[in-house]
Every structure is written in C-alpha cells, then in structure tokens.
C-alpha positions as CSV (number, residue, x, y, z in Angstrom):
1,X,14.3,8.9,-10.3
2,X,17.5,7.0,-11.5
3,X,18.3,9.3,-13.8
4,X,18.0,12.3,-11.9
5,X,20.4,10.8,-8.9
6,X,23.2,10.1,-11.7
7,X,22.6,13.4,-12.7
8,X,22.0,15.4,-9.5
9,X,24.4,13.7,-7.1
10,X,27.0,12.4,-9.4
11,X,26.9,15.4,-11.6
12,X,26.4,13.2,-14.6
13,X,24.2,14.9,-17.7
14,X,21.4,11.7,-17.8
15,X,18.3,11.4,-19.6
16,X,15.7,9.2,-18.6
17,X,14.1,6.5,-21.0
18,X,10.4,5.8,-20.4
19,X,7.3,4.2,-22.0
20,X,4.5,6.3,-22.9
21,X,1.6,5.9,-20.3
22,X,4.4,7.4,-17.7
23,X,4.8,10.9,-19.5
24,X,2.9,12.7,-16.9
25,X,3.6,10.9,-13.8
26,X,7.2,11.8,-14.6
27,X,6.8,15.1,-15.1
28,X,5.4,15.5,-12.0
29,X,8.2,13.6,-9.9
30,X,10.9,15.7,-11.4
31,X,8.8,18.6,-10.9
32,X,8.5,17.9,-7.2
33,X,11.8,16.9,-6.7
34,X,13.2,19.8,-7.7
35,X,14.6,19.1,-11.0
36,X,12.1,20.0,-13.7
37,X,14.8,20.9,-15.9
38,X,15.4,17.3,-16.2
39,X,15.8,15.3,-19.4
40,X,13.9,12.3,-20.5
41,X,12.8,10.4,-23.5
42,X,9.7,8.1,-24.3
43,X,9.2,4.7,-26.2
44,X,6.4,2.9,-26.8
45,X,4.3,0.7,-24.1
46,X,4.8,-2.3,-23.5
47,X,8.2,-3.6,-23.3
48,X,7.4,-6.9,-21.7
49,X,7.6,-9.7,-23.7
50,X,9.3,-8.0,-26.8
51,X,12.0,-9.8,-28.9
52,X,15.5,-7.3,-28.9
53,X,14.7,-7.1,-32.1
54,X,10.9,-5.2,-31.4
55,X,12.9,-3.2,-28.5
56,X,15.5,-2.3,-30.7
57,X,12.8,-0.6,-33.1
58,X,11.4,1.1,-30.4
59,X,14.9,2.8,-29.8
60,X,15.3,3.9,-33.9
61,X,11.7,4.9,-33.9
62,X,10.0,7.7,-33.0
63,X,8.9,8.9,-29.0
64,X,5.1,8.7,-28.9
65,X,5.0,11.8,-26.9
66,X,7.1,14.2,-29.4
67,X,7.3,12.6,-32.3
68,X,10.7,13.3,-32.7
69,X,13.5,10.2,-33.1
70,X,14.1,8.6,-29.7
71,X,17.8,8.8,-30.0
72,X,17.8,12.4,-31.2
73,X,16.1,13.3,-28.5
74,X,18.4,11.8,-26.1
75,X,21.2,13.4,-27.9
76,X,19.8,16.9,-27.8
77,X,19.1,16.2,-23.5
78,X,22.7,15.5,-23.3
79,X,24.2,18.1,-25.2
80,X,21.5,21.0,-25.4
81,X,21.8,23.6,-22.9
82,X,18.7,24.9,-20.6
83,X,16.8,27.3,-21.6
84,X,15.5,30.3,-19.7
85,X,11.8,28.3,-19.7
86,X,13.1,25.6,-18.7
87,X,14.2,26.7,-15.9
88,X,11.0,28.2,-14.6
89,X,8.5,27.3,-12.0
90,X,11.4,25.1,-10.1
91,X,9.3,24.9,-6.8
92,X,6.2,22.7,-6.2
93,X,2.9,24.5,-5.0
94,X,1.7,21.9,-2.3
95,X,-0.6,23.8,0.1
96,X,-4.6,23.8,-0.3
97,X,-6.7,26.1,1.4
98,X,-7.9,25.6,5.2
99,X,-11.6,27.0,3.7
100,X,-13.5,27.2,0.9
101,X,-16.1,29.7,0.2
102,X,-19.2,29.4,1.1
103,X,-21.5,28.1,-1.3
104,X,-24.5,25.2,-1.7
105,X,-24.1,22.2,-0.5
106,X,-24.6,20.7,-3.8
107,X,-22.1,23.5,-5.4
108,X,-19.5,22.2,-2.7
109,X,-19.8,18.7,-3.5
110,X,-18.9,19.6,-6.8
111,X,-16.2,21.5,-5.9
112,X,-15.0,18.4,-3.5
113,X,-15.2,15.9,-6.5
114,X,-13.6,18.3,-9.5
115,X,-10.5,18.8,-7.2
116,X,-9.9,14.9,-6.7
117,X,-10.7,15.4,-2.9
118,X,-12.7,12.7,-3.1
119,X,-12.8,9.1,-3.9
120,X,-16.0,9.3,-6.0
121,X,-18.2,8.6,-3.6
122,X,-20.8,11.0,-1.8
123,X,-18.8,12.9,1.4
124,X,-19.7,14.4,4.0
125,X,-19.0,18.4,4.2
126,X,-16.2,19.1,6.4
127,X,-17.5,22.3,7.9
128,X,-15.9,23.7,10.8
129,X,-18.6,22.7,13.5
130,X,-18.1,19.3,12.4
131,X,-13.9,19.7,11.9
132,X,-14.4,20.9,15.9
133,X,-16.4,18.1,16.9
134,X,-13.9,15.8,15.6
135,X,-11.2,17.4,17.5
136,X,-12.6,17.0,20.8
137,X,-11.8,13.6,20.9
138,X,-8.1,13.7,20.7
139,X,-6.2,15.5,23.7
140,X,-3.5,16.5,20.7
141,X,-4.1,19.9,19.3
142,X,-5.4,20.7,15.9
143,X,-1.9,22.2,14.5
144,X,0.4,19.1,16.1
145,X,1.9,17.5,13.4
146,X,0.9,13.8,13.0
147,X,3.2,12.6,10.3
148,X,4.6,12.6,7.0
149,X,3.2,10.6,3.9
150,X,3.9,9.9,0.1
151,X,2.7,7.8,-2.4
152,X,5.9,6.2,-3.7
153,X,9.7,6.6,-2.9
154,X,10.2,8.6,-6.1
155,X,8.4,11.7,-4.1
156,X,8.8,14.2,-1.4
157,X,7.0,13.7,1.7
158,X,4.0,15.4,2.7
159,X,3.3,16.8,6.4
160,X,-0.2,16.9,7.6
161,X,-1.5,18.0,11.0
162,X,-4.1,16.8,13.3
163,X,-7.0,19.1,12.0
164,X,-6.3,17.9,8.6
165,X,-6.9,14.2,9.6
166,X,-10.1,15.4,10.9
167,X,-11.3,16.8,7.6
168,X,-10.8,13.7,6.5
169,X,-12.4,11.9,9.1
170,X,-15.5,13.7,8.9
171,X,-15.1,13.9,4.4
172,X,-15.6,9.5,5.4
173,X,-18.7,10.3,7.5
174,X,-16.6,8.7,10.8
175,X,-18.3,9.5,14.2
176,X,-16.0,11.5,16.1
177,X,-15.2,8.8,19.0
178,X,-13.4,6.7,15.9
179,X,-11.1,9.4,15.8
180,X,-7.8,7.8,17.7
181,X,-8.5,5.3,15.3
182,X,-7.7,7.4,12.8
183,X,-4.8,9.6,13.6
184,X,-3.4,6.4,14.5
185,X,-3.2,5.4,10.9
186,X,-2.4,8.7,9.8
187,X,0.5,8.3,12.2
188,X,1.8,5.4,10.6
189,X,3.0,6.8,7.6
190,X,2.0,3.8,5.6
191,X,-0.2,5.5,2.4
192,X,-3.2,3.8,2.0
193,X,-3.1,5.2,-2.0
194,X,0.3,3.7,-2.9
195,X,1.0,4.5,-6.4
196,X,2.2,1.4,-8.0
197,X,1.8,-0.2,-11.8
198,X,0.3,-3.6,-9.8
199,X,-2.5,-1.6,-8.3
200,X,-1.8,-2.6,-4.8
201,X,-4.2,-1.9,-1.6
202,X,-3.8,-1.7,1.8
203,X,-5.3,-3.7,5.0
204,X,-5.7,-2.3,8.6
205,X,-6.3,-4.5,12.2
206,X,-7.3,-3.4,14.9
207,X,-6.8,-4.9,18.2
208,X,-7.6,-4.2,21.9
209,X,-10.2,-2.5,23.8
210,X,-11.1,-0.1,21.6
211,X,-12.8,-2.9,19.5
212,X,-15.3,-3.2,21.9
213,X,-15.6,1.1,22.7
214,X,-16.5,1.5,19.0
215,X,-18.4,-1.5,18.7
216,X,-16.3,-2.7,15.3
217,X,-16.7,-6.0,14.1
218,X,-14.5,-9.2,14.1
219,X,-17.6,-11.6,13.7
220,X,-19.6,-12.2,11.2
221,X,-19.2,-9.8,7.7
222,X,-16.3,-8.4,9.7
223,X,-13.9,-7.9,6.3
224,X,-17.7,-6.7,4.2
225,X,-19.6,-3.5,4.3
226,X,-21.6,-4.1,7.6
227,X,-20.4,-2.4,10.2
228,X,-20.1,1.4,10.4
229,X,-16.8,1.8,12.3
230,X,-15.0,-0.3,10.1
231,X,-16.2,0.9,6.7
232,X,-16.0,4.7,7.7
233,X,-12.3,4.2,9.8
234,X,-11.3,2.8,6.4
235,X,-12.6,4.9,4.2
236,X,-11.1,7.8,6.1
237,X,-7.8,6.0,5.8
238,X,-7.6,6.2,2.2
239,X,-8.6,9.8,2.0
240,X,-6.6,10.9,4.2
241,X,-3.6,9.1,2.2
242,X,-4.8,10.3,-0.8
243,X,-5.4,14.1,0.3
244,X,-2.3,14.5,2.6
245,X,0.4,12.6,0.7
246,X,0.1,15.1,-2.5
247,X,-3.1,13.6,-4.4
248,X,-4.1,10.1,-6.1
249,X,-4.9,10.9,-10.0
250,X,-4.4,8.5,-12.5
251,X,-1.7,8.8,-14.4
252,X,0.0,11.6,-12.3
253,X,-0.1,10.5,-9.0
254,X,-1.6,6.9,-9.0
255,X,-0.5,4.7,-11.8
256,X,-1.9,1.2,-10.8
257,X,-2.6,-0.3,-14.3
258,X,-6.5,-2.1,-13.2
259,X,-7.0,-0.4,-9.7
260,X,-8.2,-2.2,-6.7
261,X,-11.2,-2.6,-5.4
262,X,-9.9,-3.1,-1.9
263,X,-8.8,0.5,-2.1
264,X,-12.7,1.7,-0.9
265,X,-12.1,1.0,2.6
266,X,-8.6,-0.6,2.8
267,X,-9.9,-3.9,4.1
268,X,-10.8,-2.4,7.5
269,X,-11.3,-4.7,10.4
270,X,-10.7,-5.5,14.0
271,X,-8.9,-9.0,15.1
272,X,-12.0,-11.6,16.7
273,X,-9.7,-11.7,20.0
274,X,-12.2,-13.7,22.1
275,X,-12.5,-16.7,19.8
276,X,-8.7,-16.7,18.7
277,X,-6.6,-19.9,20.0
278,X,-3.9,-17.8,19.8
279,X,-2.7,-14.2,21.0
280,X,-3.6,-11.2,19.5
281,X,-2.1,-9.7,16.9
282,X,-0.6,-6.3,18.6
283,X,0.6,-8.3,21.3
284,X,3.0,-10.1,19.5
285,X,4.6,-6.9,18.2
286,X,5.2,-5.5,21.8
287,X,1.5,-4.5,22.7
288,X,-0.2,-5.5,26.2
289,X,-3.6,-7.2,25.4
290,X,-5.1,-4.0,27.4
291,X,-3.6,-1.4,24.8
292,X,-5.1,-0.9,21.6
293,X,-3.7,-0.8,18.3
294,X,-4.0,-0.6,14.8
295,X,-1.6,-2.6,12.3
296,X,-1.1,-1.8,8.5
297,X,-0.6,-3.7,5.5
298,X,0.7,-2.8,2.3
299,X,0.5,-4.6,-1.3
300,X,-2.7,-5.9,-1.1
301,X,-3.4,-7.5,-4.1
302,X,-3.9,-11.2,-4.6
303,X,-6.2,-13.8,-2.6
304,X,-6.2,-17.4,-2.1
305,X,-9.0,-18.9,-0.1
306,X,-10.6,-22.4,0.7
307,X,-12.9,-24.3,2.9
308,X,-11.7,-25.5,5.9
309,X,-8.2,-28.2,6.7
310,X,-8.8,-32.0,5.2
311,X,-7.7,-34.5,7.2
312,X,-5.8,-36.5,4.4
313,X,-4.1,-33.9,2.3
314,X,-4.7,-30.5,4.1
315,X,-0.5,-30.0,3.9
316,X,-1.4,-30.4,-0.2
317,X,-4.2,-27.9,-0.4
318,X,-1.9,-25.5,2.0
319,X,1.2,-25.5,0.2
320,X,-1.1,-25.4,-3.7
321,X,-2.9,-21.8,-1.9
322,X,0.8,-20.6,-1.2
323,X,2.1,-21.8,-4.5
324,X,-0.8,-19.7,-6.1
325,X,1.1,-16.8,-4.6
326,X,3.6,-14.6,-6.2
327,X,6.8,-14.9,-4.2
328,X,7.0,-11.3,-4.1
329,X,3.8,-10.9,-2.1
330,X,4.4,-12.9,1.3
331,X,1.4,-14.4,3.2
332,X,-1.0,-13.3,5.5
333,X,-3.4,-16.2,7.1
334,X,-6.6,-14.6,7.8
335,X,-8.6,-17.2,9.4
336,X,-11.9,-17.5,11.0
337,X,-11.6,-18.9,14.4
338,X,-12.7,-23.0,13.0
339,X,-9.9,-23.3,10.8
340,X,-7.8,-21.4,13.3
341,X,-8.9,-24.4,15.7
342,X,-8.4,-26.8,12.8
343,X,-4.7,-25.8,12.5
344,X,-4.2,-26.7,16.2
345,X,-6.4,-29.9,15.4
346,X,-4.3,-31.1,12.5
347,X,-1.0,-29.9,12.6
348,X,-0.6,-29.1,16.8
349,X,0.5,-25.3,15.9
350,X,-0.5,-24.0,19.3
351,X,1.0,-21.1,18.4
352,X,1.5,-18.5,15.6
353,X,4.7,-19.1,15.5
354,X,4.9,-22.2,14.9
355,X,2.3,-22.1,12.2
356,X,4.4,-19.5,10.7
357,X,7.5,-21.8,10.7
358,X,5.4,-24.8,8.8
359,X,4.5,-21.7,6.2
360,X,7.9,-20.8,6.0
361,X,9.1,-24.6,5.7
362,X,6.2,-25.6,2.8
363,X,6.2,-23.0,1.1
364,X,9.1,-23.5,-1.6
365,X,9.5,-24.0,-5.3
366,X,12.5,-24.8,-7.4
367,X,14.8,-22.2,-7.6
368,X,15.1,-21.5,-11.5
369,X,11.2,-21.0,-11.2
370,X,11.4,-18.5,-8.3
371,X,14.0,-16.1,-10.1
372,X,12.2,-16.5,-13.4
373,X,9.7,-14.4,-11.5
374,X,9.6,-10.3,-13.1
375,X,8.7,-9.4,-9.6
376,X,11.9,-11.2,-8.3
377,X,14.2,-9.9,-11.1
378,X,13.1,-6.6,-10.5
379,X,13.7,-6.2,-6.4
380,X,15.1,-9.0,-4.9
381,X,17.3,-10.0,-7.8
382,X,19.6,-7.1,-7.3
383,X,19.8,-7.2,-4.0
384,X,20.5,-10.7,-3.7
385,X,23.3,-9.9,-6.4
386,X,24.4,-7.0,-3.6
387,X,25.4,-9.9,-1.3
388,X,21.8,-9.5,0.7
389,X,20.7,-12.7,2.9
390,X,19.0,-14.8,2.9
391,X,18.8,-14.0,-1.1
392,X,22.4,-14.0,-2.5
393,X,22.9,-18.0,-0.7
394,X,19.7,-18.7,-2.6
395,X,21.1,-17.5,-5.7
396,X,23.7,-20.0,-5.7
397,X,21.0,-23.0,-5.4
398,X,20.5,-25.0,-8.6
399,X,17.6,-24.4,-11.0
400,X,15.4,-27.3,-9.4
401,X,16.4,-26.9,-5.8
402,X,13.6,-26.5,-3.8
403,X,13.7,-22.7,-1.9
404,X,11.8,-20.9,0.8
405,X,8.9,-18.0,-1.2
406,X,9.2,-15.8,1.9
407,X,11.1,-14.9,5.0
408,X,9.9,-16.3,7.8
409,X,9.3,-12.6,9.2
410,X,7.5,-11.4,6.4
411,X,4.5,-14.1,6.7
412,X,1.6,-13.3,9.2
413,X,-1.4,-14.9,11.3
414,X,-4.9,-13.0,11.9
415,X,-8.2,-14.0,13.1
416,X,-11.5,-12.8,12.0
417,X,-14.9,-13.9,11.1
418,X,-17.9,-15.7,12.9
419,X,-18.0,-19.2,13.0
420,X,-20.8,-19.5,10.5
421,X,-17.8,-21.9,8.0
422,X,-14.6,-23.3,8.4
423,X,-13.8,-20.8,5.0
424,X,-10.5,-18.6,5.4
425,X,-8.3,-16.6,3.2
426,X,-4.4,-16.0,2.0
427,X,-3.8,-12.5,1.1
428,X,-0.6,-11.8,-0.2
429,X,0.6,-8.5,1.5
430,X,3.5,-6.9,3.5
431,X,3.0,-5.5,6.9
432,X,4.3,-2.4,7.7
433,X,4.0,-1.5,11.4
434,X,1.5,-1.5,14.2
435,X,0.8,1.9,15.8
436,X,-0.8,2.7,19.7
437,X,-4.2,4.1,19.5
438,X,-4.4,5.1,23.1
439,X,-1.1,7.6,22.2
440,X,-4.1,9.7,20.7
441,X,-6.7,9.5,22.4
C-alpha cells in the first residue's frame, strides 16, 4: 500500500518488496485500489530473525513467485513500460446477486459454502419470507444504507444496506427480534473479520434493556455457547463482516497466520448490570442506563486469567497477568461480579475509574524491554519518533526506566459471569466504539 502511495500520489515509479505467502493478498489490494498495473517483487518467508547476511541472500536470490532474480525484477518494474494487458481489467467487480436460483436446499447449501458465504458451518437459507420477516423489526427500510466496512486499511470500503444485514442475520439462524442488535453492529463499522497476520478477533457487549427483551445472558456461561441470542447475534456479526466488507479467504482477504477461534461468534455477550458494583459499561461512554447499546472490540487475541484477589500479594498476581500482556494489546478486565466485589474489598476502587488508574499505574516495564517489542517497533515506534505523546517522552526514558504498557484510555472494565467462582479474565483488546441499539429498532 506504501508503494503504491509513493507511486500514485508522489508520482514516483515504486515497486513493492514482499515475502511470498502475501502474493495474492497483494494482488488483490492493488487490484481494488485501482492500480493493478502496479509493480512488486517477492522474497522468501520469513524475514524475522534472519542475520543481514541471510536477508541479503534473499535480495541476490531468486523471487519464489517468478523465479526470476529479485533485483532484476525490481529493475524491469522501474524501467519497463506497461503493457496493453497490463492495463486491463482496472475496475473491481464487487456486487453479488440479491437472488440465487432456485434450487434444493441441499444444492443451495453448497452453493452458500463454495462461494465463501459462509463460515463453515451449517446456515440457514436466507429466502425471501424469511429476509421479510427480519425486516419487520427495524422501522429503517430495506435499501437504507447502514454503513461502510473493510477488512484492513489497505482496502476500499464496502457499503451494505439494511436488507443485506438481514441476510446475514437470518444466514446466523438469529430470531428476527435480535435484529437492532444487529444492524447496530453492522453500524459500527468495526469488521468483525479483520485481516491481520496476528489472527486477531473481535468482542461485542451489550448493555441496557434490551438484555432483558431478548433474554441474553450475563450469568452463568454468559462468554460459552449457551444462550441463543448471544451465539446467533455473534455469529451474525462476523458474517456480516465477512460478506459485506469484500470477503474473508485466506490468503486473499484474511491473512491471520493461526486463525482464531474467537472468531465463531466474536465473544458475544451482554454486561451482568444487576450484580455489577459499578456502572455499566455504555453509560460511561455517554449512554443513560435506560438506552441500550452494543460496544465493540477489536484485536482480540491473547488471555490472562486467574482465580480470585489474595489478600497478601493480589497487586503481584495483578501486575504478573498484565506483564503476560503484549504492550501493544491494552487490557480489558472482564470480571465476574466476586472479584469485581473483591477489587472494592482490597484495593477500595469504588469505581472503574479508579481501578483503571491502579492498571494504568502497575502496569510498567523497563523501557529498553518495552521498545524491544516487534509490535512496538512496528506502530508505536514511528509515531513516537513523529513527536506523538505520550510515546516520543517515553522514548527519551532510559533502557531500565520503569514505563506505563498502555494509555490510561485504552484499558477497560466489564462485568460478566454468575457468581459460581471468584475466576475472571484479561483480554488484551482495543475498543472501538459503542453504538445505540434503540437508533434501529
């Protein structure tokens, strides 16, 4: 994407260098972009942990995809004028049909799973009786456009309407009343397929009355597969991202390098609001208690969990979970309501925000550790470098200064589970916004 910027908007001939595994995903992004006339090269996989000297040979060796010498090729990209092929099929086909024919259901299914509709599980047929009972439970009409999604920054955005969400909807075997639910997390704009190599998830909360309408779950087995409205509201969320941001196929659209588990039904959940000490989580990002919302999470990828808060060395344990972190994946407490309590009990954090300050506070390392970090080097070293707070005066600490992992706005408090243990959880994610669900009812 680098390389066609220079070359696009500086008017700078570039060519690309990339390792193998990314041959097709590139393709594709300078196809949709508009440029897929641009030029690029490929060397081997992987280039972390390889001497200069190892790298080097990559560069006088040969690209994997063409055979041909890397530099030669890079040569011949700057230098060789387009040719008429080249400069073919320049636009990006991006519609798929409102219908399919009609045909068995087992025939359909098929057709559904070969075209990467799906997420490999069994669907249910979005026919139009069932597209139509969706729809009745929104006051927005079928053709209003609900947003605009895409599974990295490297791609153009997709638009998608309301019927479209209810194909998905139904695809996720969700019962029509969930459907606010839904549009309001296709209205976020926050994929829940985000293509990235570290094979991130997502997480959505919901809070408010619509908990209770739907009968979700914030007891017990709240985060598990138990409880219809929270598997099937999830499951439609990824769909939905998958389907209306331009697709999720490996190693064209989705190139996380293991995959995630948590991608099934993006951790789906609603916040146990009743037996919180605290306030809810919508309401401290502008909601009423009385309106309901849904929040979303990006990055979902690593988890830290434990048993409870010790009386002696609970501060230890705390600050070991965080450590176990990496710094580029900021916090979220997810707590059942006993260690919620407990945090109140042994540290007097009677509210989020003060919790979130002690989080902010313990959670440091020294600084020649937290830069060493390939995470850090790749996104928050440059910026810091830019002159961006609060990085580029942490740049200047020395290598065994202790400094802060995470912003004190990027760390988050939520409450879930049933009382049945004192056990609770550290995901490392980043929120992304939280969206009204009574806006589409």
């Amino acid at each position: 994407m680098h390389g066609m910027t220079i070359d696009h908007k500086y008017g700078i001939p570039t060519v690309s260098l990339h390792t193998k595994p990314f041959q097709h995903v590139v393709r594709s992004v300078a196809r949709v972009s508009g440029m897929p006339a641009a030029r690029y090269a490929f060397v081997p996989q992987p280039v972390m942990g390889k001497t200069p000297r190892e790298l080097r040979a990559y560069v006088e060796g040969n690209d994997p995809v063409t055979g041909r010498p890397v530099m030669q090729e890079v040569i011949d990209g700057l230098t060789r004028p387009f040719d008429v092929e080249e400069l073919k099929n320049a636009s990006f086909e991006r519609s798929t049909p409102r219908l399919v024919e009609p045909d068995t259901a087992e025939n359909l299914e098929r057709l559904f799973l070969e075209n990467n509709w799906t997420d490999k599980l069994p669907i249910v047929l979005p026919t139009e009786e069932r597209v139509a009972e969706m729809l009745k439970h929104t006051s927005h009409g079928p053709d209003e456009v609900v947003g605009h999604m895409r599974p990295t920054a490297f791609r153009e955005y997709w638009e998608y309407t309301v019927e479209k969400v209810a194909v998905n909807a139904v695809m996720a075997g969700a019962r029509p009343e969930y459907f606010p639910v839904i549009l309001a997390l296709a209205a976020t704009g926050a994929s829940a397929r985000g293509s990235t190599t570290s094979s991130a998830a997502a997480m959505a909360v919901v809070n408010g009355p619509i908990r209770h309408e739907l009968g979700m779950n914030w007891e017990i087995g709240a985060m598990g597969p138990y409880n219809h409205a929270n598997a099937t509201i999830g499951r439609a969320y990824g769909l939905l991202s998958q389907n209306l941001q331009g697709g999720s196929v490996p190693g064209l659209t989705y190139m996380g390098s293991q995959g995630n588990n948590y991608a099934y039904n993006s951790i789906t959940f609603a916040e146990n609001e009743e037996r919180s000490p605290w306030v809810p989580f919508h309401v401290q990002h502008g909601f009423k208690p009385t309106d309901s919302a849904v929040s979303t999470f990006g990055g979902c990828r690593c988890t830290a969990f434990t048993l409870g808060l010790r009386e002696q060395h609970w501060r230890e344990h705390v600050r070991n979970m965080l450590r176990g972190l990496d710094p580029h994946c900021p916090p979220t407490f997810v707590l059942d309501p006993i260690t919620a309590r407990q945090f109140i009990d042994r540290g007097g954090f009677d509210t989020k925000e003060k919790l979130i300050e002690w989080i902010y506070e313990n959670a440091r390392m020294p600084a020649g550790e937290y830069w060493d970090y390939q995470l850090i080097q790749n996104y928050i070293y440059p910026r810091a470098t830019y002159g961006e707070e609060p990085w580029a005066s942490l740049l200047k600490a020395a290598p065994d200064e202790l400094i802060p992992m995470f912003r004190p706005e990027d760390i988050h408090v939520v409450v879930v589970g049933g009382e049945t243990n004192g056990y609770w959880r550290i995901i490392g994610c980043t929120y992304s916004k939280t969206v009204s669900v009574d806006d589409w009812r």
